[in-house]
Steps between C-alpha positions, in 0.01 A plus 500: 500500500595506887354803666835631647665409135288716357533756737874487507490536091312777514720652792807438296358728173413798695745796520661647829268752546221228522647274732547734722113615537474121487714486823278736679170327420612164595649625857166666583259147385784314721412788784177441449494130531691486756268735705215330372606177666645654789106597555374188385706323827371761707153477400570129586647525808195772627269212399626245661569704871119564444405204436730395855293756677120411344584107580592653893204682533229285331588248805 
């Protein structure tokens, strides 16, 4: 079975009270991801201006 089939089978059985802790879990990994890649391009971008400046000074 497709992963998000699955997941929207389960989704559909659960009660109210579920979804809703459901709803709070999901909005913090999204938070999280987002963060996470927010770093990752800024990790990135401090790399590269680094590697700018090493290339500058090694000549």
């Amino acid at each position: 079975m497709e992963l998000k089939a699955e997941i929207t089978e389960i989704v559909n059985n659960l009660p109210d009270e579920a979804l809703e802790e459901l709803l709070a879990y999901l909005k913090q990994v999204e938070k999280r991801t987002a963060e996470k890649s927010r770093r990752a391009a800024d990790l990135k971008k401090i790399l590269a201006e680094d590697r700018e400046l090493l290339d500058k000074l090694s000549k």
